[in-house]
VOVEXRO-153504 format. One record per residue: residue number from 1; residue in one letter; x negated, z negated, y negated of N, C-alpha, C, O, CB in turn. Coordinates in nm, 2 decimals. Glycine has a CB too. Example, Ala and Ser with C-alpha at 12.3 -4.5 7.8 and 13.67 -1.06 7.14 Angstrom:
VOVEXRO-153504
R  rolo  fiti     n.x     n.z     n.y    ca.x    ca.z    ca.y     c.x     c.z     c.y     o.x     o.z     o.y    cb.x    cb.z    cb.y
R     1     A   -1.32   -0.78    0.57   -1.23   -0.78    0.45   -1.32   -0.78    0.33   -1.42   -0.85    0.33   -1.13   -0.90    0.45
R     2     S   -1.28   -0.71    0.22   -1.37   -0.71    0.11   -1.29   -0.79    0.00   -1.34   -0.80   -0.11   -1.41   -0.57    0.06
END
This chain:
VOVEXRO-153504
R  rolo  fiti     n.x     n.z     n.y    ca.x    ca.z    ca.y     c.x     c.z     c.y     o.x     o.z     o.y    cb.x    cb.z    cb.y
R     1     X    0.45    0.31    0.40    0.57    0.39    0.39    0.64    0.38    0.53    0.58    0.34    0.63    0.53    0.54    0.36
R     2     X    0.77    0.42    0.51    0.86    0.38    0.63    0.82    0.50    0.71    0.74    0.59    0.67    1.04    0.37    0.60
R     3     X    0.86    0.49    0.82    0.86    0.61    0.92    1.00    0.70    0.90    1.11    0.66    0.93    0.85    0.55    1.10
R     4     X    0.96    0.84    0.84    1.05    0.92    0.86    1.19    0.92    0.95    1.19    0.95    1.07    0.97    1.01    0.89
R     5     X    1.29    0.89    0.91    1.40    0.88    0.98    1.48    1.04    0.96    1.60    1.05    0.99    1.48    0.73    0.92
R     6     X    1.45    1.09    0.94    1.54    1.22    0.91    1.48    1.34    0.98    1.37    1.36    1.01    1.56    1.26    0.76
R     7     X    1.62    1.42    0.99    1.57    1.53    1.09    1.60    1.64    1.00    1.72    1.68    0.98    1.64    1.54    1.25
R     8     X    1.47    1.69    0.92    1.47    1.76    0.79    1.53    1.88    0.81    1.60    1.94    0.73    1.35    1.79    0.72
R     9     X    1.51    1.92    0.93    1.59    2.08    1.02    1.77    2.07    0.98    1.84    2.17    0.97    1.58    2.08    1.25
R    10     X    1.83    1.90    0.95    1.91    1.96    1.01    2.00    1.89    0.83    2.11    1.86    0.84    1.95    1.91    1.19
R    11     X    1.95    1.88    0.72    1.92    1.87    0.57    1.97    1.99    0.48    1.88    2.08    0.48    1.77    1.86    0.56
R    12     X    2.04    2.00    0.43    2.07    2.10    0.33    2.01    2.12    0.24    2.06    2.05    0.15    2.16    2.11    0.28
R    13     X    1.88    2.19    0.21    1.82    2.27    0.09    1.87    2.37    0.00    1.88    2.49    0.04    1.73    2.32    0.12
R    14     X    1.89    2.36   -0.08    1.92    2.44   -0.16    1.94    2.47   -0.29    1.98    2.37   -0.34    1.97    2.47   -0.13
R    15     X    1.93    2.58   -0.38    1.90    2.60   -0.52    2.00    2.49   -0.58    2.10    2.45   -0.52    1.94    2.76   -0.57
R    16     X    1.95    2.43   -0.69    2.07    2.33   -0.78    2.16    2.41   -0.85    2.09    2.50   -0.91    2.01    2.22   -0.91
R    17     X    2.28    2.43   -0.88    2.36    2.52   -0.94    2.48    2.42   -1.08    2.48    2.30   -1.11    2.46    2.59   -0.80
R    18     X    2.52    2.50   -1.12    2.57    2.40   -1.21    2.68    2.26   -1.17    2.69    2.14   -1.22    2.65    2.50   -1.30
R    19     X    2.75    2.36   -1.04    2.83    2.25   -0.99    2.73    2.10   -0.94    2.79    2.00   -0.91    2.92    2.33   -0.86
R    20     X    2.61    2.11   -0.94    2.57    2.01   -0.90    2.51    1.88   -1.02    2.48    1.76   -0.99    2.47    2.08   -0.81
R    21     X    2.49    1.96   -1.18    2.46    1.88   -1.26    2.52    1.75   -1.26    2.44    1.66   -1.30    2.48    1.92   -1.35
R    22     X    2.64    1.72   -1.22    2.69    1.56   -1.22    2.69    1.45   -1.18    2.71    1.35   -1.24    2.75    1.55   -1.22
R    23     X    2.66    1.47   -1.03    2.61    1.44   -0.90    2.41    1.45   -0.94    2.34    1.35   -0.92    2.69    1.57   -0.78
R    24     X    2.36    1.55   -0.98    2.24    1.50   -1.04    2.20    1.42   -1.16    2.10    1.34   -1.16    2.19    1.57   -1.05
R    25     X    2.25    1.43   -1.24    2.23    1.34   -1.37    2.28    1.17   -1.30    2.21    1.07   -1.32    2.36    1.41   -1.53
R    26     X    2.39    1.17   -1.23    2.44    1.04   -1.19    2.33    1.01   -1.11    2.28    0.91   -1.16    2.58    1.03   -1.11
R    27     X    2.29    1.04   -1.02    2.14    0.98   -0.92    1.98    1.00   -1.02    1.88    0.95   -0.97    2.12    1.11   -0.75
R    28     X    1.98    1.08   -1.19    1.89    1.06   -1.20    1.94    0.92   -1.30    1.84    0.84   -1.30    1.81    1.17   -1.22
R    29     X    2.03    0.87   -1.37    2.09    0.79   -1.37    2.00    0.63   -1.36    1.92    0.56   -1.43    2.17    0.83   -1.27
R    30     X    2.07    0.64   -1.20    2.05    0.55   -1.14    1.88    0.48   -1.08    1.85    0.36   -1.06    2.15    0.58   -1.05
R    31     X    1.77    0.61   -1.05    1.67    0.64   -1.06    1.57    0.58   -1.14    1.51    0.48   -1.10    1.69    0.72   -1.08
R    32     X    1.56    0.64   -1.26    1.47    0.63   -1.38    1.53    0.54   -1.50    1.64    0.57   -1.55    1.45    0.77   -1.43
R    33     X    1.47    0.45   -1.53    1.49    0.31   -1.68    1.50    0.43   -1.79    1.58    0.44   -1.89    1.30    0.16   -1.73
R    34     X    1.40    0.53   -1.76    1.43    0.62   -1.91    1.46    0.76   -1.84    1.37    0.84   -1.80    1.26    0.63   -2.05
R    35     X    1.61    0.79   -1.83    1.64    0.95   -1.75    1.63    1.05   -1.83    1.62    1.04   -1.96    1.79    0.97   -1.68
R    36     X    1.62    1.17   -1.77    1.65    1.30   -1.85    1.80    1.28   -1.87    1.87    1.22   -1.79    1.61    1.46   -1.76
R    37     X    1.85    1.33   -1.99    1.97    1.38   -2.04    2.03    1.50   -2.02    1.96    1.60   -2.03    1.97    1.37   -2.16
R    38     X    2.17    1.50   -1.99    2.22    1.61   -1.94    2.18    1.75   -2.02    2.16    1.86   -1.96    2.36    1.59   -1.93
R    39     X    2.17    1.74   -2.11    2.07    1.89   -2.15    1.99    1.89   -2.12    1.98    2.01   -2.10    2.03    1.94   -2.27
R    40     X    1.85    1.82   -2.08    1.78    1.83   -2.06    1.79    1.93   -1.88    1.72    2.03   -1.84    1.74    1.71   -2.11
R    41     X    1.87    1.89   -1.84    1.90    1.97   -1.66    1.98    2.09   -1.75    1.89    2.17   -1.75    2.04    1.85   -1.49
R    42     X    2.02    2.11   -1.77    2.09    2.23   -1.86    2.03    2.30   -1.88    2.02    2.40   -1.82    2.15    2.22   -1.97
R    43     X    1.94    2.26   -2.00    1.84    2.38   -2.05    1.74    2.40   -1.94    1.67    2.51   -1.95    1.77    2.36   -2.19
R    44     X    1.71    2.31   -1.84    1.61    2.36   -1.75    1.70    2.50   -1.67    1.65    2.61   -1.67    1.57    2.23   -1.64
R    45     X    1.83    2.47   -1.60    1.90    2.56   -1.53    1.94    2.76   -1.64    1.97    2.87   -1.61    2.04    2.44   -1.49
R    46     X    1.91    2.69   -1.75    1.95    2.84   -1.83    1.82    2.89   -1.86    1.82    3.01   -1.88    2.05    2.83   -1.98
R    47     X    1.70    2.83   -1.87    1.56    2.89   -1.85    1.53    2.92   -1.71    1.42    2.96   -1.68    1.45    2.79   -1.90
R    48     X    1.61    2.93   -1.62    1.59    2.97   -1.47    1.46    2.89   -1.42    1.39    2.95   -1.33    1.57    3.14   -1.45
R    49     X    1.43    2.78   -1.47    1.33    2.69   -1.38    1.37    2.70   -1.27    1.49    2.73   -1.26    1.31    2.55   -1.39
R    50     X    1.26    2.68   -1.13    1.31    2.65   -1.03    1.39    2.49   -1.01    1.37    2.40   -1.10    1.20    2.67   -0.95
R    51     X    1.45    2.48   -0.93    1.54    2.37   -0.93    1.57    2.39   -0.82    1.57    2.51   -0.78    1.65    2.35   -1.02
R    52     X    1.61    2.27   -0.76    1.68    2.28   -0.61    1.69    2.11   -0.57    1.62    2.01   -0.60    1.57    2.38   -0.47
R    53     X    1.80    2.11   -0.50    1.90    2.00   -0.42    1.85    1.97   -0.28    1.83    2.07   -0.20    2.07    2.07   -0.40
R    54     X    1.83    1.86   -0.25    1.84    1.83   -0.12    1.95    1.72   -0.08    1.94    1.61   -0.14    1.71    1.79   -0.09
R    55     X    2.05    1.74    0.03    2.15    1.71    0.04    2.18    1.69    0.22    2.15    1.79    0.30    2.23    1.80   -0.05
R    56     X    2.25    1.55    0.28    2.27    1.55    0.38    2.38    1.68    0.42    2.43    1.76    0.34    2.29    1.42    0.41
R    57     X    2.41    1.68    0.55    2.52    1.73    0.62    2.67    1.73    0.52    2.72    1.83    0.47    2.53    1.63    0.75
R    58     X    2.71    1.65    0.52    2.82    1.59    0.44    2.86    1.62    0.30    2.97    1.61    0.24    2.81    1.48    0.44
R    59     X    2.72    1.66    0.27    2.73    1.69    0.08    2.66    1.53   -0.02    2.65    1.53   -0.14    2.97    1.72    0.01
R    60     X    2.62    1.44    0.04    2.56    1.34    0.01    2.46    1.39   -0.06    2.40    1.46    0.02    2.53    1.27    0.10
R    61     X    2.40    1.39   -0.19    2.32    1.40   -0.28    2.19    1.31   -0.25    2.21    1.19   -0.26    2.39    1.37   -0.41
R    62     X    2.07    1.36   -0.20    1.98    1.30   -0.16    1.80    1.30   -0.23    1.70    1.23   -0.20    2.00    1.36   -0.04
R    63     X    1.84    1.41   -0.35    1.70    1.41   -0.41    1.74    1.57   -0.46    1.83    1.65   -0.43    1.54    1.36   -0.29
R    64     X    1.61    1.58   -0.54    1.64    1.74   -0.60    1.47    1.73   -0.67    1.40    1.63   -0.65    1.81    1.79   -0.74
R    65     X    1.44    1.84   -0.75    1.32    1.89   -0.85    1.32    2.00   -0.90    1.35    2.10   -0.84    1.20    1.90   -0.79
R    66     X    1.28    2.01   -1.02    1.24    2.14   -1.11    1.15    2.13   -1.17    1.11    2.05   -1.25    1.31    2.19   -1.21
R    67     X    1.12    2.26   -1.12    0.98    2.35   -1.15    0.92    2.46   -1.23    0.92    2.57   -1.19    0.96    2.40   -1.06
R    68     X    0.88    2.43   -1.34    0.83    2.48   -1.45    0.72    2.62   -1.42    0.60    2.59   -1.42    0.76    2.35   -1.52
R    69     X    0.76    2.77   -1.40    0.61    2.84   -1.41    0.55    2.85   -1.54    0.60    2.86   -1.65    0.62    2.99   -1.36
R    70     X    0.42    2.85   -1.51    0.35    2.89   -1.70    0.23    2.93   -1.69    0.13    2.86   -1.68    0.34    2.75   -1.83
R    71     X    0.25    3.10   -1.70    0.11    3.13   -1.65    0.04    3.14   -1.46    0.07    3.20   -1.35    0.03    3.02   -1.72
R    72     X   -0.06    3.05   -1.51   -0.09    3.02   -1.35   -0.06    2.88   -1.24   -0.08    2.86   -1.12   -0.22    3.04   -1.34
R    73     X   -0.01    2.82   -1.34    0.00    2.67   -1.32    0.18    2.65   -1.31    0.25    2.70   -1.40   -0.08    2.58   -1.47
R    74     X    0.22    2.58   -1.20    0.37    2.47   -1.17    0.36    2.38   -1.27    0.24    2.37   -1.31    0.38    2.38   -1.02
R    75     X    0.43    2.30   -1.34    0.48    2.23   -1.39    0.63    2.15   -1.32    0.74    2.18   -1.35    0.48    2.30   -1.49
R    76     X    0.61    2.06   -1.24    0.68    1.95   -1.17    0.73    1.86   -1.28    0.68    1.75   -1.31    0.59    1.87   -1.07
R    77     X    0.86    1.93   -1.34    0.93    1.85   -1.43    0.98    1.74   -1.38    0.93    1.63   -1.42    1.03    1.91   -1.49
R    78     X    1.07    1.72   -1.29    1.13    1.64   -1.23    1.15    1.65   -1.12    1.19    1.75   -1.07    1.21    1.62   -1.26
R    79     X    1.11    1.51   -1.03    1.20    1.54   -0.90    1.20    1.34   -0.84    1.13    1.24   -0.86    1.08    1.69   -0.75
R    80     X    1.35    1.37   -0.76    1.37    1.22   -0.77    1.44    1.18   -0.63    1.50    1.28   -0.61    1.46    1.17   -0.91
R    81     X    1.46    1.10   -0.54    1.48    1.04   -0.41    1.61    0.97   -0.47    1.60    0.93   -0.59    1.35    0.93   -0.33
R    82     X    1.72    0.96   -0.40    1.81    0.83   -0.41    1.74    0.75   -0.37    1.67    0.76   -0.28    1.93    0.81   -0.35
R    83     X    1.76    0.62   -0.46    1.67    0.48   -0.44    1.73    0.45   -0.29    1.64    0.41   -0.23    1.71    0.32   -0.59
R    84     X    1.85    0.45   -0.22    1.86    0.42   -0.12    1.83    0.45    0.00    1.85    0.38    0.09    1.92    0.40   -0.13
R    85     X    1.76    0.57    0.00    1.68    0.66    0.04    1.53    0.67    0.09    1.48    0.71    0.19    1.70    0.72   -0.03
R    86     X    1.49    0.62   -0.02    1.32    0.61   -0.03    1.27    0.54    0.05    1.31    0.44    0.10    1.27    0.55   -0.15
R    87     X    1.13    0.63    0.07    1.03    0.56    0.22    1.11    0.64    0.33    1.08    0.59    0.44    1.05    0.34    0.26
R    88     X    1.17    0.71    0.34    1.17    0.76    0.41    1.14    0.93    0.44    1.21    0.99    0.52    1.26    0.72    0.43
R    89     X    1.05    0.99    0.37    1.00    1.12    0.39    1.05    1.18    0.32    0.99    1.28    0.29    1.02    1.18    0.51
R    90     X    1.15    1.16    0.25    1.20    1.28    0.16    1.17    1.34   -0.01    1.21    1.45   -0.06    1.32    1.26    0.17
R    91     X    1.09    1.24   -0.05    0.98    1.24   -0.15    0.89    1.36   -0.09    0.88    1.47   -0.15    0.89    1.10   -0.16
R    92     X    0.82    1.33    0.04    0.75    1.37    0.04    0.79    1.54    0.10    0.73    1.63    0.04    0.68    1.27    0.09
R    93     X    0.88    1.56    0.19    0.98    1.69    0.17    0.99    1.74    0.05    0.95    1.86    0.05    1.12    1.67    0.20
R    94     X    1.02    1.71   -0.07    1.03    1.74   -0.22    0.91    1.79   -0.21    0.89    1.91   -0.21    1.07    1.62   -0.34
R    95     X    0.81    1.71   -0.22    0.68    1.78   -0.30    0.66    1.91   -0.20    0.69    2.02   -0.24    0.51    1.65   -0.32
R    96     X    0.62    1.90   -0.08    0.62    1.97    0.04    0.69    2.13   -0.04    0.61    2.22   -0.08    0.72    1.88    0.17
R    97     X    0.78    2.13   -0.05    0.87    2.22   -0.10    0.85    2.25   -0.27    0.85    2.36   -0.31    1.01    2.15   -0.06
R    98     X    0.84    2.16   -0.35    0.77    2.24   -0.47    0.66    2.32   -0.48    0.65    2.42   -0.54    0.73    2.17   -0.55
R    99     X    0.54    2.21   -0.36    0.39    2.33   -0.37    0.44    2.47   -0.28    0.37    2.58   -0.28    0.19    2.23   -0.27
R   100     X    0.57    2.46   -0.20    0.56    2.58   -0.11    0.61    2.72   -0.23    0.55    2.83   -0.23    0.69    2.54    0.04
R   101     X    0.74    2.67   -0.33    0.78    2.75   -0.44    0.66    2.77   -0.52    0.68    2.88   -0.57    0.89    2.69   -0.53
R   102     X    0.53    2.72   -0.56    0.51    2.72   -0.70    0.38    2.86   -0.62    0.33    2.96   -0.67    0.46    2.52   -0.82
R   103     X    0.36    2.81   -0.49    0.29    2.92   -0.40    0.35    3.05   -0.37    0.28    3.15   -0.38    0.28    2.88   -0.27
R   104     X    0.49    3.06   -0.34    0.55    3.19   -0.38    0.54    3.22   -0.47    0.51    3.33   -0.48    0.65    3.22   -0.37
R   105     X    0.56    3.14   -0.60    0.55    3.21   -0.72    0.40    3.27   -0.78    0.37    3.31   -0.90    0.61    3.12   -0.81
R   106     X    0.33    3.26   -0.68    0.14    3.28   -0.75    0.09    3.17   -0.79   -0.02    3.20   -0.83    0.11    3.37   -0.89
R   107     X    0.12    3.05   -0.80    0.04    2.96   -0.92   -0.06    2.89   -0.82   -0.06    2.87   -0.70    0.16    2.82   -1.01
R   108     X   -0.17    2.88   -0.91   -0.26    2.83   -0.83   -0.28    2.66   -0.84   -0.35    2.60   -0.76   -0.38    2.91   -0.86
R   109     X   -0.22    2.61   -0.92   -0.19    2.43   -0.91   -0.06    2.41   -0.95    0.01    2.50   -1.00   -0.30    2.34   -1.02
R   110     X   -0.01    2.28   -0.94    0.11    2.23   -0.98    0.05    2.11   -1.07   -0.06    2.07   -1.05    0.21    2.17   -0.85
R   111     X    0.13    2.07   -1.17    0.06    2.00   -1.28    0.23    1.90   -1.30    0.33    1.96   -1.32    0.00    2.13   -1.43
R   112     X    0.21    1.77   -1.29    0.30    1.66   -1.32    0.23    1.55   -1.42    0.11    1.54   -1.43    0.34    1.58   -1.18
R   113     X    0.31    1.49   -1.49    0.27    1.37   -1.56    0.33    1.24   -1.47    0.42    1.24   -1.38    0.33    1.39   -1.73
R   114     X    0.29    1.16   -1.51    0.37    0.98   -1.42    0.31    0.90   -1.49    0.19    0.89   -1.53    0.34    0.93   -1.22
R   115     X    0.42    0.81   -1.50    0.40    0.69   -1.58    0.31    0.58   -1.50    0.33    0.56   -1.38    0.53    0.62   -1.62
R   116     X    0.20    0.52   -1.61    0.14    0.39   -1.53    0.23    0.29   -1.45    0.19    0.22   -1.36    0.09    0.30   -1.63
R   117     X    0.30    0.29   -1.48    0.41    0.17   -1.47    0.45    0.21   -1.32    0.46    0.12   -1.24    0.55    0.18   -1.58
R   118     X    0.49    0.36   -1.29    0.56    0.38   -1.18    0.44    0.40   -1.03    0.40    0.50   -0.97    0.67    0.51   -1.22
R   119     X    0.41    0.23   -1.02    0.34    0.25   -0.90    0.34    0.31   -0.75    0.26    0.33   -0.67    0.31    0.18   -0.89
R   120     X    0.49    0.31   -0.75    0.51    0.38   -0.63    0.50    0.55   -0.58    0.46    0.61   -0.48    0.63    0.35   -0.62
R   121     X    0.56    0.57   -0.75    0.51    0.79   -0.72    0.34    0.84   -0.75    0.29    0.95   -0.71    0.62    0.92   -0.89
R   122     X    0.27    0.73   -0.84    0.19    0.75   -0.82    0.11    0.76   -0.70    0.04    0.86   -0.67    0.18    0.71   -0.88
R   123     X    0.13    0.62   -0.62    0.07    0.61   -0.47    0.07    0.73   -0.42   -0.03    0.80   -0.38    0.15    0.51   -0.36
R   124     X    0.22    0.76   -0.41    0.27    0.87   -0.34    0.20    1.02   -0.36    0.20    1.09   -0.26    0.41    0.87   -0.38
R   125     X    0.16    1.05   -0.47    0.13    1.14   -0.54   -0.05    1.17   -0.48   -0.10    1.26   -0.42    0.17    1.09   -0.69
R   126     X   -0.11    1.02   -0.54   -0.26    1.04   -0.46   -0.26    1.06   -0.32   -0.33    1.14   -0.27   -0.34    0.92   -0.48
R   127     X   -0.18    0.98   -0.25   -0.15    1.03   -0.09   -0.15    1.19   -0.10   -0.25    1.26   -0.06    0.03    0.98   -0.01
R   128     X   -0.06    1.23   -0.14   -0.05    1.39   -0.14   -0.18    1.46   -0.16   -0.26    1.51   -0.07    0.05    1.44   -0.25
R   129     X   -0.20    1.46   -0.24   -0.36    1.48   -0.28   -0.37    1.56   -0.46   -0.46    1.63   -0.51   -0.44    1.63   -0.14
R   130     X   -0.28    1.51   -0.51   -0.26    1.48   -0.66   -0.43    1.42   -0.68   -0.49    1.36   -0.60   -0.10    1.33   -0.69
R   131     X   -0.48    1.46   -0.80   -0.58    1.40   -0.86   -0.53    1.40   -1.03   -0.48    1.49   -1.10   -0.72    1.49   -0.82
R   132     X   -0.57    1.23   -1.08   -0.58    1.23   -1.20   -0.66    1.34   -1.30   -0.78    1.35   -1.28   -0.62    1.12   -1.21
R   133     X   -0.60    1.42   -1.41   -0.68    1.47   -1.46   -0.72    1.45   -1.65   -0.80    1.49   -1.73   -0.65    1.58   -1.41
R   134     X   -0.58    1.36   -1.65   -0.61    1.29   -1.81   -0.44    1.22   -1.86   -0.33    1.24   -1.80   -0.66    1.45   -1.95
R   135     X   -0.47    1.16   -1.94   -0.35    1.09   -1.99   -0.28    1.14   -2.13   -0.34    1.12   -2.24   -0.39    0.94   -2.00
R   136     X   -0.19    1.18   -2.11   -0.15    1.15   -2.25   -0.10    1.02   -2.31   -0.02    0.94   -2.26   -0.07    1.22   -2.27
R   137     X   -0.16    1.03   -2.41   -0.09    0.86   -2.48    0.04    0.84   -2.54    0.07    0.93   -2.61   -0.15    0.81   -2.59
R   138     X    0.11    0.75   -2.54    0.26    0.73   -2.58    0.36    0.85   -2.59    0.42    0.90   -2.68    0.27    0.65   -2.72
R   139     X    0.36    0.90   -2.46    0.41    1.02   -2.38    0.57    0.97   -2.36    0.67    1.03   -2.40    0.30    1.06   -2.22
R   140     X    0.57    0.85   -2.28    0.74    0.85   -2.27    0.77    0.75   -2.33    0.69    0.67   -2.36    0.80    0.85   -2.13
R   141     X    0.90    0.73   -2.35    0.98    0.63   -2.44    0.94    0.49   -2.32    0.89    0.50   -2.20    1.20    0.67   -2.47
R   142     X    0.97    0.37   -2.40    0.95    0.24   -2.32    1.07    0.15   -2.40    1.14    0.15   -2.49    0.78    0.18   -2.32
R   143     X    1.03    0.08   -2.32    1.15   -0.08   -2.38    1.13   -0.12   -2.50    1.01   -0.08   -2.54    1.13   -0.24   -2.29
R   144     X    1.17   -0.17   -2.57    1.20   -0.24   -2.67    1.14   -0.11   -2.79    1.03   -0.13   -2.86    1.13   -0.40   -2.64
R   145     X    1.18   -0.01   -2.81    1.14    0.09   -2.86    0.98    0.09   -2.91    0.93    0.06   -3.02    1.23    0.13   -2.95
R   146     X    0.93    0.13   -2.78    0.75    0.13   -2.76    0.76    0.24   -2.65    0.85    0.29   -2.59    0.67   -0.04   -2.70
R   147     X    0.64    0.26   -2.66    0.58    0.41   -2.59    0.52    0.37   -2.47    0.49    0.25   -2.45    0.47    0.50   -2.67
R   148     X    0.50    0.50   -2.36    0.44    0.44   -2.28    0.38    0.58   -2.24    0.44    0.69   -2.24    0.52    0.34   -2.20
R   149     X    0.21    0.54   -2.18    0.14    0.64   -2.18    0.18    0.77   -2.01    0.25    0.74   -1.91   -0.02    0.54   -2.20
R   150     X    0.14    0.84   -2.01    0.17    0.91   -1.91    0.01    0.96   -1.84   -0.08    0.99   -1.91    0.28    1.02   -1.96
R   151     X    0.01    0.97   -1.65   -0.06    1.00   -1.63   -0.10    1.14   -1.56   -0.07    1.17   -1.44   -0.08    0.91   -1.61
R   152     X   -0.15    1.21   -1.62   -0.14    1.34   -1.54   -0.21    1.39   -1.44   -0.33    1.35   -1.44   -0.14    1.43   -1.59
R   153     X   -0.18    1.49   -1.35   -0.20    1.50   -1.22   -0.21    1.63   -1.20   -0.13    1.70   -1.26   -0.12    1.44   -1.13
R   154     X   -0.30    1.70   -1.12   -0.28    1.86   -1.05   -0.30    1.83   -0.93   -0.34    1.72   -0.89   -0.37    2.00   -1.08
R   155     X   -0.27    1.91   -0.88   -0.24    1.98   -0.72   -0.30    2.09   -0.71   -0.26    2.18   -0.77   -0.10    2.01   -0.68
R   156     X   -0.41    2.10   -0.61   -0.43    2.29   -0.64   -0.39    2.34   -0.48   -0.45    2.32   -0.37   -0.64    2.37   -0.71
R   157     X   -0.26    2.43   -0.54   -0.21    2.48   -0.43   -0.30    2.57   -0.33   -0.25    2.62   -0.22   -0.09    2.55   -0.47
END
């Protein structure tokens, strides 16, 4: 991984609001081969998931995530880096900042799925200290309309 180039102090955090759906859907977009659909950030934002924006100085759209409570357990629906961005710490700021919410909120683990395929969040993920805990099978859509298995992970905050 690159060496952190950002000075996270000086980074705009903050809740995702509606004005921001467009600017997020366009970076998850560009992101993910198979994205969430704009209802899909919709109905997360009218279920009051956690959600939140990370954004330079300027208003530059830099990454965001939403966070599922249920019970005792986070649920890390989404969270995503501008590709032009990445390797540089702010993945890892995101997660940083989900286990810090899903800890205010009581939960005692955070729970994500990730695709085989995507060797990079996975890396990222076991770095963190993500442990595999089972797969589901033909979990997300794939190319040529075929499935593709997903791998899941907790975190215990």
């Amino acid at each position: 991984m690159t060496t952190p180039v950002w000075d996270l102090a000086r980074l705009q955090y903050e809740p995702m609001q509606r004005a921001d759906l467009a600017e997020v859907y366009a970076l998850e977009q560009r992101v993910y081969p198979h994205p969430w659909s704009m209802a899909n950030f919709e109905d997360s934002l009218n279920s009051q998931y956690e959600a939140w924006v990370l954004r330079e100085r300027d208003g530059t759209l830099l990454g965001y995530f939403l966070l599922m409570a249920v019970v005792d357990e986070a649920h890390l629906l989404n969270v995503a880096v501008a590709a032009e961005r990445q390797g540089q710490g702010l993945g890892r700021f995101l997660l940083n900042q989900s286990v810090a919410c899903a800890r205010g909120l009581g939960m005692e683990s955070v729970l994500l799925e990730v695709r085989p395929s995507n060797t990079r969040a996975l890396e990222i993920y076991e770095r963190y200290g993500f442990k595999q805990i089972g797969r589901r099978r033909g979990y997300y859509p794939a190319a040529n309309q075929q499935r593709e298995d997903a791998i899941v992970m907790r975190f215990q905050v």
